[in-house]
SETI-790273 format. One record per residue (C-alpha): residue number from 1; residue in one letter; x, y, z. Coordinates in steps of 0.25 Angstrom, whole numbers. Example, Ala and Ser with C-alpha at 12.3 -4.5 7.8 and 13.67 -1.06 7.14 Angstrom:
REM residues 2
R  resi  resn     c1     c2     c3
R     1     a     49    -18     31
R     2     s     55     -4     29
END
This chain:
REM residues 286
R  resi  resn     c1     c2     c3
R     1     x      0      0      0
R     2     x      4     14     -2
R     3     x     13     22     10
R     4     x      4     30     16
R     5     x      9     44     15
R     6     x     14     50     30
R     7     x      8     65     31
R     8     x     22     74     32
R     9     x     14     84     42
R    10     x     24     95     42
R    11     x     36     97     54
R    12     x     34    110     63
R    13     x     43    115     76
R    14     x     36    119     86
R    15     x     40    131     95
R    16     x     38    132    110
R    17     x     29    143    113
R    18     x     35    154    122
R    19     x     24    155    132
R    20     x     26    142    139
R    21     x     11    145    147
R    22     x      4    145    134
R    23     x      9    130    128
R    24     x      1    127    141
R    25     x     -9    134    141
R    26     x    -24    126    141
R    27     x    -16    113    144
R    28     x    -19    103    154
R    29     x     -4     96    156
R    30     x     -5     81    163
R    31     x      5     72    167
R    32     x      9     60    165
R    33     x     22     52    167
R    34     x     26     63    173
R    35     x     24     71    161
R    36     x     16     83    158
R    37     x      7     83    146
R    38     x     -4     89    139
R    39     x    -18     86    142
R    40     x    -22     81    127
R    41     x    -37     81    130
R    42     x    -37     96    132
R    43     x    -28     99    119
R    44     x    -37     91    111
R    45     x    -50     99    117
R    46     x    -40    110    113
R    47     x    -36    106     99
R    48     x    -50    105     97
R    49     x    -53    119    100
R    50     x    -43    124     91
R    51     x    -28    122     95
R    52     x    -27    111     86
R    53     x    -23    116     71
R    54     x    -20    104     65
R    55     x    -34     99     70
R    56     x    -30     86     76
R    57     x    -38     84     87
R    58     x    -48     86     79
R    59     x    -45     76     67
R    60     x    -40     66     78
R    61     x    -55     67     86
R    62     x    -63     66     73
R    63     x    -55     54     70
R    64     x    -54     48     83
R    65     x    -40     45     82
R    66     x    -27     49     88
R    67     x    -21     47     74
R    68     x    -23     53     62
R    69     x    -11     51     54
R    70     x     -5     63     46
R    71     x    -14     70     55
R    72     x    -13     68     69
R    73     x     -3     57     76
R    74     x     -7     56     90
R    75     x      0     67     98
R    76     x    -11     70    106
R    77     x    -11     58    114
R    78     x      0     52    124
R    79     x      3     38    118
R    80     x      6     27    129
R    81     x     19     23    122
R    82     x     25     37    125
R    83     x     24     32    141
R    84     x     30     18    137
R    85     x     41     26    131
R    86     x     44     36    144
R    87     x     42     25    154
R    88     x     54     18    144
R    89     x     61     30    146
R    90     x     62     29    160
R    91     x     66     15    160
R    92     x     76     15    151
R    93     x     83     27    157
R    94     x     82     35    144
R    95     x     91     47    145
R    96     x     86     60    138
R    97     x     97     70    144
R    98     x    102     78    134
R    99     x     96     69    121
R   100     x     90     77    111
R   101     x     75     68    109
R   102     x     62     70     99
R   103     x     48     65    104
R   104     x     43     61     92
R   105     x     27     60     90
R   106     x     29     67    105
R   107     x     13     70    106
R   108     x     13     75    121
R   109     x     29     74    122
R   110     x     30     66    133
R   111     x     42     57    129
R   112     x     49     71    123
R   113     x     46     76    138
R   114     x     51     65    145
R   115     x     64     67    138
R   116     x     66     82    141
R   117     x     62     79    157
R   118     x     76     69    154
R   119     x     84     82    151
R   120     x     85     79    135
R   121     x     93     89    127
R   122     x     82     91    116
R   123     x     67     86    114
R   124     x     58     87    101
R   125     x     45     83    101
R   126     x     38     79     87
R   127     x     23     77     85
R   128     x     15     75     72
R   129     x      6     86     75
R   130     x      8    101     80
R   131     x     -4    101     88
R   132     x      1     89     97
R   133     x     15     98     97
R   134     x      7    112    100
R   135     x     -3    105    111
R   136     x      2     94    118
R   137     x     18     93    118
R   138     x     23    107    116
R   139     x     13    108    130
R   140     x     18     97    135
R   141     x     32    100    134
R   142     x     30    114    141
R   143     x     23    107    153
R   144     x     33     97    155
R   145     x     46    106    154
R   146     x     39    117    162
R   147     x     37    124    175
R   148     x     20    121    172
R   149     x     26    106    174
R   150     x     26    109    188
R   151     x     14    108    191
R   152     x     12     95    199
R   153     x      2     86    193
R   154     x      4     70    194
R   155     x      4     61    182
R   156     x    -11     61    178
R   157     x    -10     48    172
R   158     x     -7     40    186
R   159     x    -14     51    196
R   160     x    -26     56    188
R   161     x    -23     72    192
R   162     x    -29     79    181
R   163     x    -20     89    174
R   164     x    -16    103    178
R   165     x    -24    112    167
R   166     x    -15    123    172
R   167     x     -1    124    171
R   168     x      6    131    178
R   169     x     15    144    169
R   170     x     27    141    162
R   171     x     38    148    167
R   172     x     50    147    158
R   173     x     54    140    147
R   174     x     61    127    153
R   175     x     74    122    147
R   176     x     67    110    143
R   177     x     57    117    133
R   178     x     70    124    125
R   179     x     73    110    123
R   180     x     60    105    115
R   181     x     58    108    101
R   182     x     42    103     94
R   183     x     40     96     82
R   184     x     26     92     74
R   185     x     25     86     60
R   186     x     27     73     54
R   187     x     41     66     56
R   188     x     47     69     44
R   189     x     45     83     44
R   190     x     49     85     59
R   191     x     61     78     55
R   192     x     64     86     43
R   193     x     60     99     51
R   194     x     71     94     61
R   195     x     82     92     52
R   196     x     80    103     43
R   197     x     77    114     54
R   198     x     87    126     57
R   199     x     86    122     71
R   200     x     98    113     78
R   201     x     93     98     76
R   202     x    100     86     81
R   203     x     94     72     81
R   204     x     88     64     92
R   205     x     96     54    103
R   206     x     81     51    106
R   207     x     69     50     98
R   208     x     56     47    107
R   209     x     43     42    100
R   210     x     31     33    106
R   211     x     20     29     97
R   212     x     24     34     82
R   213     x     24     22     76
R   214     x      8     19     74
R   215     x      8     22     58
R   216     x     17     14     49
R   217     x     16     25     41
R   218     x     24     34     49
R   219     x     36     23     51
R   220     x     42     30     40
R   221     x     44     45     46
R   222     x     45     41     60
R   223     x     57     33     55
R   224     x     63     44     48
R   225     x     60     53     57
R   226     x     68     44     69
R   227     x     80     42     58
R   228     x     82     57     55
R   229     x     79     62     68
R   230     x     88     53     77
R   231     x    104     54     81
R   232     x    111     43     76
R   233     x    112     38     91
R   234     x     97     42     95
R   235     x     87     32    100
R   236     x     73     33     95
R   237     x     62     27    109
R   238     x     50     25    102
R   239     x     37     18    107
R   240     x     25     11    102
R   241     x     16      1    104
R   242     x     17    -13     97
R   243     x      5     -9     87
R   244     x     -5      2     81
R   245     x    -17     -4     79
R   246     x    -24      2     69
R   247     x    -12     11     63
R   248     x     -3      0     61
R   249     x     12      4     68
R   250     x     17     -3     78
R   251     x     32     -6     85
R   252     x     35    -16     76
R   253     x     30    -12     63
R   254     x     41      2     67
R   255     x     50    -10     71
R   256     x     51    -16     57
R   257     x     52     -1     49
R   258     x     64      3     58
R   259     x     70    -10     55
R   260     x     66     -9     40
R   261     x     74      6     39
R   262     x     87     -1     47
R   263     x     90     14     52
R   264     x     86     11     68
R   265     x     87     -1     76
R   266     x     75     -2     85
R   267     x     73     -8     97
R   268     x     60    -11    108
R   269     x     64     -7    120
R   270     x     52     -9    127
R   271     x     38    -17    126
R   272     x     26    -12    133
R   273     x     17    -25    134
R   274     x      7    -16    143
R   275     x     -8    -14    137
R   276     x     -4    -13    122
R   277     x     13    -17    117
R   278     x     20     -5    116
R   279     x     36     -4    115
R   280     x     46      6    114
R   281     x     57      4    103
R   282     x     71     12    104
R   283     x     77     14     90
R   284     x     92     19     86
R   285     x     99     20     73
R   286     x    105      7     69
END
């Protein structure tokens, strides 16, 4: 059958705003992990009433779906793999200090975040759609690097404390924000932004991504993208679950195509056998 053709939706850098207070403002941030997020309920509700100009809220609650490929790719929820991936973090004592690393697909940005708590040089943060950038990781970001992170709520997830609709005001600009830079756009085009752009650019010793390999048809890019993007002596942490059902990707369908192109040797690091079979796979250049 014909390749079905990948929607190049085009690259764009976004700038953190000067006034901190305002990236905040109308948010509900929440915790969980010990992270601070953005509720996405209320940005939804928000996107609905107008914030939204790529209209994905929209498209995704007329389709009642939480993928439209081309269109929208999910960044408005927190997939459980990304918490499979930070608890892997944790165990396998993975040290951030002074790496440069992308979240790639980032939605909320929590594995991006978790990286800039472990005192990482650099972080970028990549996803498909501006809105999820704009709404939910540029917030996030700010809550978590700030003195509004202060403001003492537990992790919702295990306490049920309902989230804090006021944060408190930013008051400076913490080192860790001068540190972030925000991408949205397809893979190829961040890519091509990246490598082209005027701005200082060096490649990755960590690439983070959790649940990007639903659609075969994106194997391609993703791949690429990974190859370009990467240091020669960068590692590539990466989780999924074992199937898609109903889009077709999985672990080990990715598995094959790395192993098709013979640029990475990839490896499972770790196999969650708990409710559905997720894993995380580590790759490095061969």
């Amino acid at each position: 059958p014909p390749k079905k053709k990948v929607c190049l939706k085009a690259a764009k850098e976004h700038e953190m705003p000067e006034d901190l207070n305002k990236i905040l403002e109308n948010k509900a941030i929440e915790t969980v992990s010990g992270l601070y997020y953005i509720n996405m309920p209320l940005v939804e509700i928000s996107c609905l009433d107008g914030a939204d100009r790529e209209g994905i809220v929209s498209k995704s609650v007329s389709s009642r779906s939480d993928l439209i490929p081309g269109v929208y790719e999910g960044g408005l929820k927190i997939w459980e793999c990304t918490f499979d991936l930070i608890n892997y973090f944790s165990e396998a004592k993975i040290q951030f200090t002074n790496k440069t690393v992308l979240d790639l697909g980032c939605g909320a940005g929590l594995l991006g975040i978790v990286a800039l708590r472990g005192e990482a040089e650099k972080v970028h943060f990549q996803d498909y759609n501006s809105t999820v950038i704009d709404e939910i990781t540029l917030p996030s970001v700010v809550a978590n690097c700030t003195e509004c992170s202060k403001m003492g709520s537990g992790d919702n997830r295990k306490t049920g404390t309902p989230p804090s609709k006021r944060p408190k005001k930013v008051k400076c600009l913490p080192d860790a924000l001068t540190k972030c830079r925000f991408f949205s756009g397809e893979w190829s085009e961040v890519s091509q932004l990246l490598l082209s752009s005027n701005k200082a650019f060096s490649k990755y010793d960590l690439i983070l991504t959790s649940e990007t390999i639903y659609n075969p048809d994106y194997y391609s890019a993703l791949h690429d993208t990974l190859a370009q993007l990467l240091d020669k002596n960068g590692r590539v942490y990466l989780a999924s679950k074992i199937h898609y059902f109903g889009v077709g990707g999985g672990i080990h369908l990715f598995e094959k195509f790395v192993e098709e192109r013979n640029v990475f040797r990839s490896s499972i690091v770790k196999t969650i056998d708990k409710g559905l079979k997720r894993c995380i796979m580590e790759m490095v250049f061969k």
